[in-house]
mmCIF file as Biopython writes it, N, C-alpha, C and O atoms, coordinates in Angstrom:
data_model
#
loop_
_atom_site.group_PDB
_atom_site.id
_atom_site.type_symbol
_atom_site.label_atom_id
_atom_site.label_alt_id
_atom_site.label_comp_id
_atom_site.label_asym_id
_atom_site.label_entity_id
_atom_site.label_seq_id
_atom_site.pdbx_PDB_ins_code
_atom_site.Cartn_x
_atom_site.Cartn_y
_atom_site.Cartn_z
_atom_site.occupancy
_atom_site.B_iso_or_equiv
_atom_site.auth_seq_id
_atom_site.auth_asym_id
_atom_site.pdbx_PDB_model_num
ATOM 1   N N  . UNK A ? 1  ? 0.836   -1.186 0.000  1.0 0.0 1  A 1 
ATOM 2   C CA . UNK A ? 1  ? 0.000   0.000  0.000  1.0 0.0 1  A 1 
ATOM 3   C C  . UNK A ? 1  ? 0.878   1.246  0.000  1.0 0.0 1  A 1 
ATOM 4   O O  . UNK A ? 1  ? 1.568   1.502  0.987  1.0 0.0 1  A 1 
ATOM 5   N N  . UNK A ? 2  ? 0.873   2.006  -1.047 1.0 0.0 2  A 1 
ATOM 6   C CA . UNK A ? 2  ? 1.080   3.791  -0.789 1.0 0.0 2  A 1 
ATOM 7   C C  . UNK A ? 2  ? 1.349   4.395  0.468  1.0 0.0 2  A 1 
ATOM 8   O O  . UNK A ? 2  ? 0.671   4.095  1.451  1.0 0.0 2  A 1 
ATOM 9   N N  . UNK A ? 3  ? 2.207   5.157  0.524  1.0 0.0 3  A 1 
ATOM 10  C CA . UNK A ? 3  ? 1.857   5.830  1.971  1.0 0.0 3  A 1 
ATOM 11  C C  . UNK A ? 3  ? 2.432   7.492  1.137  1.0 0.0 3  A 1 
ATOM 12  O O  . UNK A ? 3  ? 2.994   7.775  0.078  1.0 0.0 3  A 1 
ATOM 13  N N  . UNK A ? 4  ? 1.967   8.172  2.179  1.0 0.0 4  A 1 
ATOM 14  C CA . UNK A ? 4  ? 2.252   9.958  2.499  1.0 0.0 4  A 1 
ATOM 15  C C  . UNK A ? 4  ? 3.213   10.419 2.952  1.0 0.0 4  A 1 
ATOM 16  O O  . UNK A ? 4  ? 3.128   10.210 4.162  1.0 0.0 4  A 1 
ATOM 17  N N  . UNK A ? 5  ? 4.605   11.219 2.627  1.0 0.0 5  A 1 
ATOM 18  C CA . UNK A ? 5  ? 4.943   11.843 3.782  1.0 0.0 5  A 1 
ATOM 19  C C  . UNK A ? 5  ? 4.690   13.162 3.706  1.0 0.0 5  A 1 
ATOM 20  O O  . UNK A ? 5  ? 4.998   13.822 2.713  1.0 0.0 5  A 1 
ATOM 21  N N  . UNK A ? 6  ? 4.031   13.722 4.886  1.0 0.0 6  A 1 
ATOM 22  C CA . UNK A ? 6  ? 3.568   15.087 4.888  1.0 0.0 6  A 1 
ATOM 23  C C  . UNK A ? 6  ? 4.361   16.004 5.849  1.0 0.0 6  A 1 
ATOM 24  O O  . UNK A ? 6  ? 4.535   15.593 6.996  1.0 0.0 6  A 1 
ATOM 25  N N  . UNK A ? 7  ? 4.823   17.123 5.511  1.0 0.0 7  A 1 
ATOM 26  C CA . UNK A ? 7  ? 5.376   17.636 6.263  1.0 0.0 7  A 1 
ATOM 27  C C  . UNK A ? 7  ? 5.130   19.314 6.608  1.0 0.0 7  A 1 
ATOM 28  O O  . UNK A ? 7  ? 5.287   20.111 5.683  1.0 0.0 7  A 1 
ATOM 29  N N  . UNK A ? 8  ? 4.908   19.596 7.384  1.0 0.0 8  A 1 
ATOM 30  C CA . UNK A ? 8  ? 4.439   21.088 7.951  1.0 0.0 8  A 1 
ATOM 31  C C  . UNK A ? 8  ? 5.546   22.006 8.096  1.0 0.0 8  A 1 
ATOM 32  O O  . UNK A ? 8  ? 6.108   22.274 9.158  1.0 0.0 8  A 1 
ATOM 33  N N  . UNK A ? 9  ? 5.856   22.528 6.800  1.0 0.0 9  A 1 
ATOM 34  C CA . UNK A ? 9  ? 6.338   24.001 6.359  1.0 0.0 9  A 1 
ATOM 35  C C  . UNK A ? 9  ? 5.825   25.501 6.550  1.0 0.0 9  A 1 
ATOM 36  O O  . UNK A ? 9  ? 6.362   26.437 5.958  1.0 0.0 9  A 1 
ATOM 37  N N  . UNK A ? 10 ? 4.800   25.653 7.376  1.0 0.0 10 A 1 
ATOM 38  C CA . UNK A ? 10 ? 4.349   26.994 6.992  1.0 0.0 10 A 1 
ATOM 39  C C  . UNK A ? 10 ? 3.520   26.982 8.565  1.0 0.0 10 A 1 
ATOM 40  O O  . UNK A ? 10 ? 2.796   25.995 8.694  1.0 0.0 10 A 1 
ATOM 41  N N  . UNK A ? 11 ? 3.534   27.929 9.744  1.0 0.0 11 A 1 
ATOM 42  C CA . UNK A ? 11 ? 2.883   27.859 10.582 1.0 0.0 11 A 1 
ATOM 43  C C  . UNK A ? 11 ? 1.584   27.799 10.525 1.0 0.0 11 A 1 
ATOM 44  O O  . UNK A ? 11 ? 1.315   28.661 9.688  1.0 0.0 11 A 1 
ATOM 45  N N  . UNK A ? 12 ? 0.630   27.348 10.868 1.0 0.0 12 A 1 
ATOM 46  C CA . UNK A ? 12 ? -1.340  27.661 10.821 1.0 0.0 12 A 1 
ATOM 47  C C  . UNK A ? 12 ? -1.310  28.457 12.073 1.0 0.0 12 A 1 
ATOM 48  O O  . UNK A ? 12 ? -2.119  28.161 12.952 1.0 0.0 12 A 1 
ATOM 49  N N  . UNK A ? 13 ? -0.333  29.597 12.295 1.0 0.0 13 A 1 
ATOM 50  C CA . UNK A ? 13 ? -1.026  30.329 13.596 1.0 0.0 13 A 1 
ATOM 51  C C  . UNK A ? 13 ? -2.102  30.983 13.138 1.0 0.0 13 A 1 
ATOM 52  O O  . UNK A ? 13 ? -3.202  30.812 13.662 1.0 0.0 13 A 1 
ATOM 53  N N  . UNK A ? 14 ? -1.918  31.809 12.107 1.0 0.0 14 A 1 
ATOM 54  C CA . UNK A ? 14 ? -2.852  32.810 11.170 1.0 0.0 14 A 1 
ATOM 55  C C  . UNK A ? 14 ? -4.009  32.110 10.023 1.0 0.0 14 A 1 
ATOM 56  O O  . UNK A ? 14 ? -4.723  32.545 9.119  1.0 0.0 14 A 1 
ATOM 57  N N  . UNK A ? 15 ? -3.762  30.959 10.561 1.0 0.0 15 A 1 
ATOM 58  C CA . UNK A ? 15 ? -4.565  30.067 9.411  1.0 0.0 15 A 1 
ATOM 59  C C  . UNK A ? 15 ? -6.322  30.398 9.761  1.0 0.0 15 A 1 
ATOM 60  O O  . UNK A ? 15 ? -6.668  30.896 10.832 1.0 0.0 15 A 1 
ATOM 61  N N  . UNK A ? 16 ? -7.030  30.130 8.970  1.0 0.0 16 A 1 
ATOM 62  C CA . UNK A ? 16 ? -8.491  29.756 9.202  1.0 0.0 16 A 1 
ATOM 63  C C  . UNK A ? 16 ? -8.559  28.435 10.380 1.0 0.0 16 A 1 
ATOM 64  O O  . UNK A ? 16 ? -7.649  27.624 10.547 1.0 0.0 16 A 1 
ATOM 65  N N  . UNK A ? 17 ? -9.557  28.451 10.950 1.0 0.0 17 A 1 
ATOM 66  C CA . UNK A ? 17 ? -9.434  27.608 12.043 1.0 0.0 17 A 1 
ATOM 67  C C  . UNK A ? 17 ? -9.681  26.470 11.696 1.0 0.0 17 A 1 
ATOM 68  O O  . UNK A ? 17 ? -9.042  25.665 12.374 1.0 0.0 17 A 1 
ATOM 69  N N  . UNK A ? 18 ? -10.421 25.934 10.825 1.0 0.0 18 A 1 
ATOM 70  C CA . UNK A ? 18 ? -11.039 24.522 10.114 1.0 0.0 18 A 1 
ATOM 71  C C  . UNK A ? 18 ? -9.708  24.208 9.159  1.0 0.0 18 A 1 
ATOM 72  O O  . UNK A ? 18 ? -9.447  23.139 8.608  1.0 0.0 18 A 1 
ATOM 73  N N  . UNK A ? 19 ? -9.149  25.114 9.132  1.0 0.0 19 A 1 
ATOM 74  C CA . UNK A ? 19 ? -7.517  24.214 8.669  1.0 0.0 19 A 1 
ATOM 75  C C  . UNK A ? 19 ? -6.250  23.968 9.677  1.0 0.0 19 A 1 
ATOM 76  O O  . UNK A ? 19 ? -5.494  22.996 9.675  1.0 0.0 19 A 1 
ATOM 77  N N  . UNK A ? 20 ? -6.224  25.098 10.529 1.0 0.0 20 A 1 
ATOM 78  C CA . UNK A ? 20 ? -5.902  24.727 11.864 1.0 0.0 20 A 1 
ATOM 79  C C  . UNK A ? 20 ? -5.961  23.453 12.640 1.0 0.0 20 A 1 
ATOM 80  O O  . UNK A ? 20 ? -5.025  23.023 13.314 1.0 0.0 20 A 1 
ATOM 81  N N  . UNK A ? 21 ? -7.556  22.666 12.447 1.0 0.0 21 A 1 
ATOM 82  C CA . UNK A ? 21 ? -7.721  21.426 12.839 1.0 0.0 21 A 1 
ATOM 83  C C  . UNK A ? 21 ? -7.454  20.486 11.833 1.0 0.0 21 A 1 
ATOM 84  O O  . UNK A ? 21 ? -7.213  19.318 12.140 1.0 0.0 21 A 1 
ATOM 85  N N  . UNK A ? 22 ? -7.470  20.860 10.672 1.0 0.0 22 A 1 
ATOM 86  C CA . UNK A ? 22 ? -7.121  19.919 9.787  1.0 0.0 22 A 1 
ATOM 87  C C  . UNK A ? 22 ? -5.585  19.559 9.665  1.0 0.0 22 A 1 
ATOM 88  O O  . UNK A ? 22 ? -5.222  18.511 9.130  1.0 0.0 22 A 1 
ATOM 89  N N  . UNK A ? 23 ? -4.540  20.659 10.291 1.0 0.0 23 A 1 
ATOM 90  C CA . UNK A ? 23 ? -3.359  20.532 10.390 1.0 0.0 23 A 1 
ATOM 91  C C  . UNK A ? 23 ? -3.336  19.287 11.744 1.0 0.0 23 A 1 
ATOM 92  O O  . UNK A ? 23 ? -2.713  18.225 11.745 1.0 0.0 23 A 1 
ATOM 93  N N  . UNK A ? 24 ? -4.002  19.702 12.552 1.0 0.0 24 A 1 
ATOM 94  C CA . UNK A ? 24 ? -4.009  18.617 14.332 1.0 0.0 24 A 1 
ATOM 95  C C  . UNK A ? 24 ? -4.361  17.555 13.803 1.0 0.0 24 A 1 
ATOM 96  O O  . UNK A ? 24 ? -3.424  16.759 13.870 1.0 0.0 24 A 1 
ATOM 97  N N  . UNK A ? 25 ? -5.286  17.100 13.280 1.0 0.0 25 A 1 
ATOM 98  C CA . UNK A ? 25 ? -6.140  15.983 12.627 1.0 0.0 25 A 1 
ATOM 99  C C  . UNK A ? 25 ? -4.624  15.176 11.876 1.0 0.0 25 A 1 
ATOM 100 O O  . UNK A ? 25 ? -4.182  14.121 12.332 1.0 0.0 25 A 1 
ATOM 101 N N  . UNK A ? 26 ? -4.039  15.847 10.779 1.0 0.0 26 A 1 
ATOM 102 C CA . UNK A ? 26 ? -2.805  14.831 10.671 1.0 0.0 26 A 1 
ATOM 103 C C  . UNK A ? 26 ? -1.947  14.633 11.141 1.0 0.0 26 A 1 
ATOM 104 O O  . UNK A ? 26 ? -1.003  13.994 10.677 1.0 0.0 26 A 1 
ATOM 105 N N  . UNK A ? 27 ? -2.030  15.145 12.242 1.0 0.0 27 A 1 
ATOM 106 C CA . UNK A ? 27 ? -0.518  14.385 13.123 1.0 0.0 27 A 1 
ATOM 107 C C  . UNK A ? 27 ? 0.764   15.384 13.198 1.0 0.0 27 A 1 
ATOM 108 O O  . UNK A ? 27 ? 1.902   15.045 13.523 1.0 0.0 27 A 1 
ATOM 109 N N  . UNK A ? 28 ? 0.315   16.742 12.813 1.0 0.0 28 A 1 
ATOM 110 C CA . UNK A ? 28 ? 1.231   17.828 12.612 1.0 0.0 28 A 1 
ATOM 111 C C  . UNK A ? 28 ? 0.907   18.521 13.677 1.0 0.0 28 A 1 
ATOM 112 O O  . UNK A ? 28 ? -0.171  19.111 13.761 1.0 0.0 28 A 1 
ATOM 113 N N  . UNK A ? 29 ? 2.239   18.524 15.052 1.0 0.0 29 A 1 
ATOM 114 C CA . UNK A ? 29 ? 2.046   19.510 15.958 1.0 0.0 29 A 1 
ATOM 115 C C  . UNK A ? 29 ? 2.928   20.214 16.261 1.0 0.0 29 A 1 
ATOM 116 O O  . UNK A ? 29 ? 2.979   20.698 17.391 1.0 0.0 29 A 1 
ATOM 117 N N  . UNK A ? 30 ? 4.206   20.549 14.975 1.0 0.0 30 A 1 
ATOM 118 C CA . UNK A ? 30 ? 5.357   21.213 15.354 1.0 0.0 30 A 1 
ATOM 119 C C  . UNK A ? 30 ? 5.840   21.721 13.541 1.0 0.0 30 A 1 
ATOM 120 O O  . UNK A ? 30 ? 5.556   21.168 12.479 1.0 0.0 30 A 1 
ATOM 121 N N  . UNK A ? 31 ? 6.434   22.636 13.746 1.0 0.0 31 A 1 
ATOM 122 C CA . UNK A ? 31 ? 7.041   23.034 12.100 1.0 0.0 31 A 1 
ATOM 123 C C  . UNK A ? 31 ? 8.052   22.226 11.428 1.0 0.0 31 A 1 
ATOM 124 O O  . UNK A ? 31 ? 9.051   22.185 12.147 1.0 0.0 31 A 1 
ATOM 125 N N  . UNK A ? 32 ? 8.192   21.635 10.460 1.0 0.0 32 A 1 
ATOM 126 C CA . UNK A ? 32 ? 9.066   21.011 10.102 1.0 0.0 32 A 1 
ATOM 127 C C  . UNK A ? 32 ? 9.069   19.599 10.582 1.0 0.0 32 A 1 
ATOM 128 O O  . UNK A ? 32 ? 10.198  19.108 10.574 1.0 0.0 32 A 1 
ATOM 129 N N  . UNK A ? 33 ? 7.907   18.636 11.090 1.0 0.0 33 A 1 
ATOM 130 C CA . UNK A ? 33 ? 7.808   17.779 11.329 1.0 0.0 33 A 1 
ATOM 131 C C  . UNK A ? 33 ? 7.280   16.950 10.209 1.0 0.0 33 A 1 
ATOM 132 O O  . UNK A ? 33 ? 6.692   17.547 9.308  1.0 0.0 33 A 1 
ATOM 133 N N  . UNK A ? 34 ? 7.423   15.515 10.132 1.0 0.0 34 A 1 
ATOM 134 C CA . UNK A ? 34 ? 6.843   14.574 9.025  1.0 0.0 34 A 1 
ATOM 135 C C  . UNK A ? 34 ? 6.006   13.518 9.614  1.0 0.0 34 A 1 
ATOM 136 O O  . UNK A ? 34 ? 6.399   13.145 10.720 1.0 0.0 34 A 1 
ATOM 137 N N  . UNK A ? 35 ? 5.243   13.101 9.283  1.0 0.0 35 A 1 
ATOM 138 C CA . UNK A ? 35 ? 4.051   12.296 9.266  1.0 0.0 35 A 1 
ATOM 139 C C  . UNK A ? 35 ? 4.062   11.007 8.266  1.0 0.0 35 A 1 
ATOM 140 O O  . UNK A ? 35 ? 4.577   11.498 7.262  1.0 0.0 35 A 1 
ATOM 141 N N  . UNK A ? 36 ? 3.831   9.844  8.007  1.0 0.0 36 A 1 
ATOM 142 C CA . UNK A ? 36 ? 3.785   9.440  6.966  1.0 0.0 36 A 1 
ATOM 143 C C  . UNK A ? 36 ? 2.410   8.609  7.409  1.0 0.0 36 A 1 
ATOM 144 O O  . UNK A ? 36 ? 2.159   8.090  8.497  1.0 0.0 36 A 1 
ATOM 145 N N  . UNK A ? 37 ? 1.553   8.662  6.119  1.0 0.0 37 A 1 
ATOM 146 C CA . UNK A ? 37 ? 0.106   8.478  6.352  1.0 0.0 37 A 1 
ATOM 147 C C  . UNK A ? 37 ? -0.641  7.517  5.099  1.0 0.0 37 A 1 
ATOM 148 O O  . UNK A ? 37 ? -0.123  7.687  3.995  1.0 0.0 37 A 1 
ATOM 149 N N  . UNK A ? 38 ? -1.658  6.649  5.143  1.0 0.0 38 A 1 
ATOM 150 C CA . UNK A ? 38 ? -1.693  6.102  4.295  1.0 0.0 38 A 1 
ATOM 151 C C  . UNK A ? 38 ? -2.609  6.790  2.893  1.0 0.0 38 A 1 
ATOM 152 O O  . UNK A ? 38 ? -3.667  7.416  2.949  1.0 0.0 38 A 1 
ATOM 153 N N  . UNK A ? 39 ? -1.844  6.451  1.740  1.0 0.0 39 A 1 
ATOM 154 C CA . UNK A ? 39 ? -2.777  7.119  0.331  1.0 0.0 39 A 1 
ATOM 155 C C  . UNK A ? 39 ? -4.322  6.744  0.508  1.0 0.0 39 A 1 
ATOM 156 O O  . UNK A ? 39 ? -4.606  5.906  -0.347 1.0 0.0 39 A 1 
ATOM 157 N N  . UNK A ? 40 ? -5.014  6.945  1.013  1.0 0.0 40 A 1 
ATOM 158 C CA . UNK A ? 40 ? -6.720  7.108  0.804  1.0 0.0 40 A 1 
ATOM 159 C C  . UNK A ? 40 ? -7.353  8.632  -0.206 1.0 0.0 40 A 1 
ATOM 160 O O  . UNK A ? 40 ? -6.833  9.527  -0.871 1.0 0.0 40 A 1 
ATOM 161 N N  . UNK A ? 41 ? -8.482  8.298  0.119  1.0 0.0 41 A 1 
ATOM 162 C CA . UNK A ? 41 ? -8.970  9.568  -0.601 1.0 0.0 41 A 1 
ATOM 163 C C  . UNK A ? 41 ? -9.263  10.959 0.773  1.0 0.0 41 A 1 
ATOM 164 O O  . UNK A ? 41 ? -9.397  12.172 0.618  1.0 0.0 41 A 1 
ATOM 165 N N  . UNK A ? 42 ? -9.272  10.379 1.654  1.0 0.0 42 A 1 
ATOM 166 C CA . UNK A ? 42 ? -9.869  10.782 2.895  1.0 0.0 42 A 1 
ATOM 167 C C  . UNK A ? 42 ? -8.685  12.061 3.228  1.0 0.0 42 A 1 
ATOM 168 O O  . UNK A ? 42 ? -8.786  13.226 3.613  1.0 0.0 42 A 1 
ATOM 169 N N  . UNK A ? 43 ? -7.571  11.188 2.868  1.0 0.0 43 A 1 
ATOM 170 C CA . UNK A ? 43 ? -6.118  11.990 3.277  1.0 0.0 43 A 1 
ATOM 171 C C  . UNK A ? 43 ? -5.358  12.917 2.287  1.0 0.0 43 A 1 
ATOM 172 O O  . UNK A ? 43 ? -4.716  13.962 2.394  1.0 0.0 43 A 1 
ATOM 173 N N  . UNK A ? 44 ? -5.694  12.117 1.324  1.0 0.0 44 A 1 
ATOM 174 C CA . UNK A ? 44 ? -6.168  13.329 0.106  1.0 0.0 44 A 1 
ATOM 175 C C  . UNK A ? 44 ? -6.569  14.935 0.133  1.0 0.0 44 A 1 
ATOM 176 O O  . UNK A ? 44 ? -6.024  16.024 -0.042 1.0 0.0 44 A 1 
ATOM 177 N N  . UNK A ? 45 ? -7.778  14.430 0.441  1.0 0.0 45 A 1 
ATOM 178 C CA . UNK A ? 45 ? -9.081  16.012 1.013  1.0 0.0 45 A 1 
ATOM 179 C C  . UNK A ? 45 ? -8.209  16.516 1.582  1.0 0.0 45 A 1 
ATOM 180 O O  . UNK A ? 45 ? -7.815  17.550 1.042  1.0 0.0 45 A 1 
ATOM 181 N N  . UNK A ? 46 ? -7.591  16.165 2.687  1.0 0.0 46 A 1 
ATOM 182 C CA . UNK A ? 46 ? -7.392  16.501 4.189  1.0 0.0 46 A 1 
ATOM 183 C C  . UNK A ? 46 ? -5.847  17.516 3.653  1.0 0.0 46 A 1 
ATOM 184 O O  . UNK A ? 46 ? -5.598  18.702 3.871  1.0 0.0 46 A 1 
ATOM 185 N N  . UNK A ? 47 ? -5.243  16.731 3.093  1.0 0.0 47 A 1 
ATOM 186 C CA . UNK A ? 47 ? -3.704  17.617 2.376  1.0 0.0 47 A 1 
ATOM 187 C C  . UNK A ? 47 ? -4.172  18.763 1.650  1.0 0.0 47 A 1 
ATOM 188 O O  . UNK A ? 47 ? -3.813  19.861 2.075  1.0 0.0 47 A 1 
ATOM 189 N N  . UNK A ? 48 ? -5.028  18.708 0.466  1.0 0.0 48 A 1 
ATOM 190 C CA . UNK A ? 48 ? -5.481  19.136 -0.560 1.0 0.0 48 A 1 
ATOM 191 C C  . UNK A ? 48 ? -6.265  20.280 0.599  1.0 0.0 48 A 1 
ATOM 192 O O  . UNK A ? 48 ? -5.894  21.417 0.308  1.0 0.0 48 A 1 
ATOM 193 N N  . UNK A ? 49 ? -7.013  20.283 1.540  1.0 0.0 49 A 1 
ATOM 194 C CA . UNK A ? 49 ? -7.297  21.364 1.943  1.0 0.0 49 A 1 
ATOM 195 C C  . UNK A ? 49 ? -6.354  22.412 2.464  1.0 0.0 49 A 1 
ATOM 196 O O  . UNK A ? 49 ? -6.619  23.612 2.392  1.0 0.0 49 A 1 
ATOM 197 N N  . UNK A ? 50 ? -5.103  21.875 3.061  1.0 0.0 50 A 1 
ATOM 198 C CA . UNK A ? 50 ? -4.494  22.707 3.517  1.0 0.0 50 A 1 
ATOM 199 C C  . UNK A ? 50 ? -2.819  22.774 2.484  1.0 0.0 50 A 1 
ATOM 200 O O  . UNK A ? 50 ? -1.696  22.995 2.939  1.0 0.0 50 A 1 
ATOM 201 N N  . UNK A ? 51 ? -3.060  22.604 1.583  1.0 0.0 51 A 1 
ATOM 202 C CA . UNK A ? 51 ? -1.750  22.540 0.693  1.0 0.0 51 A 1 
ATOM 203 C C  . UNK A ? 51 ? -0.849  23.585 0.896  1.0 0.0 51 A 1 
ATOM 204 O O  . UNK A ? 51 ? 0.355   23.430 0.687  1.0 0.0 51 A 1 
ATOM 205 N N  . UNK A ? 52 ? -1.419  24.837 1.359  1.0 0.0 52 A 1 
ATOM 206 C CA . UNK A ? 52 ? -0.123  25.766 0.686  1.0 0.0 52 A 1 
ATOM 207 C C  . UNK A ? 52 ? 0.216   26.162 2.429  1.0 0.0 52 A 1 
ATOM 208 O O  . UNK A ? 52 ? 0.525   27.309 2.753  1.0 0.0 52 A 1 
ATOM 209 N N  . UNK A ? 53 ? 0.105   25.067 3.406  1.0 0.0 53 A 1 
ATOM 210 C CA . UNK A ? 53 ? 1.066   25.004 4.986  1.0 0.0 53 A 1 
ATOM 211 C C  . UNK A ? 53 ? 1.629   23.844 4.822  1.0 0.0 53 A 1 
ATOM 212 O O  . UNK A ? 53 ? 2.359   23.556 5.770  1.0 0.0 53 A 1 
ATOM 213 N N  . UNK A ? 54 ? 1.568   22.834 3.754  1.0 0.0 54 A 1 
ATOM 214 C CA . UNK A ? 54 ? 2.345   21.256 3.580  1.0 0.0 54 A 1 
ATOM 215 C C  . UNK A ? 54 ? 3.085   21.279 2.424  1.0 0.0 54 A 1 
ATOM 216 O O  . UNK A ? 54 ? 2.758   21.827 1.371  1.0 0.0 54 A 1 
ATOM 217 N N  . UNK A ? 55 ? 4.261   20.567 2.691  1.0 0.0 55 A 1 
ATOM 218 C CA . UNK A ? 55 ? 4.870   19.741 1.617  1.0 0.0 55 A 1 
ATOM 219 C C  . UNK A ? 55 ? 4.557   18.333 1.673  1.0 0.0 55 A 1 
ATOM 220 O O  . UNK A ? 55 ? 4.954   17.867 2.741  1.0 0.0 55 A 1 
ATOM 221 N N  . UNK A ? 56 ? 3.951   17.403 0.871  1.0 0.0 56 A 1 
ATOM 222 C CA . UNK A ? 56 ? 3.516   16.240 0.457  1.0 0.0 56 A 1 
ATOM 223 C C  . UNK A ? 56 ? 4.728   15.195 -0.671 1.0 0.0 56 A 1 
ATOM 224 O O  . UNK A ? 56 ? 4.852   15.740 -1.768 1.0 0.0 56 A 1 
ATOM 225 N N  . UNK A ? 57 ? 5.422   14.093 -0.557 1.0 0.0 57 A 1 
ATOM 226 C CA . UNK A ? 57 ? 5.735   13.298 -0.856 1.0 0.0 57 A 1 
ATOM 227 C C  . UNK A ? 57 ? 5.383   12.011 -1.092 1.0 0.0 57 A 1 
ATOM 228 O O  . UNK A ? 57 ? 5.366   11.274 -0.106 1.0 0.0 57 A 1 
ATOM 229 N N  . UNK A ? 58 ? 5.036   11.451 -2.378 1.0 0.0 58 A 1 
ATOM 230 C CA . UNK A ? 58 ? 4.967   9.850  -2.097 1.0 0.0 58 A 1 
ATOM 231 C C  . UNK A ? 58 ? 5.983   9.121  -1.803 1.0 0.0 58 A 1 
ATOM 232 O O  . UNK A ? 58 ? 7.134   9.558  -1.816 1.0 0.0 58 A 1 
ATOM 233 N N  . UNK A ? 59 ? 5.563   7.535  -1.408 1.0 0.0 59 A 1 
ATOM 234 C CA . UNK A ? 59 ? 6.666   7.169  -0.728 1.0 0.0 59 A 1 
ATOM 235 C C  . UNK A ? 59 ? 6.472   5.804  -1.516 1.0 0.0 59 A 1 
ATOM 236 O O  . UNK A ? 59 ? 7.260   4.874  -1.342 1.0 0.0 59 A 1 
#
């Protein structure tokens, strides 16, 4: 199976708040941290909403 690595480049202090949680929701609670998550569609949305605070890699 696919996996994600996502990584949080860009602070969400100033973010909208429903991306704010969408940043908590993946496992991002520090700058410059990585995550690796599985390819669904679910996780998809979830990147794709907050794209321009992530860098995204397949793995």
């Amino acid at each position: 199976m696919a996996n994600l690595k996502v990584t949080l480049v860009k602070s969400p202090i100033g973010a909208v708040p429903k991306h704010k949680r969408t940043v908590e929701a993946l496992g991002l609670r520090k700058l410059n941290k990585t995550v690796e998550l599985p390819d669904n569609a679910a996780t998809r949305g979830m990147v794709k909403q907050v794209q321009h605070l992530v860098k995204v890699e397949e793995v």
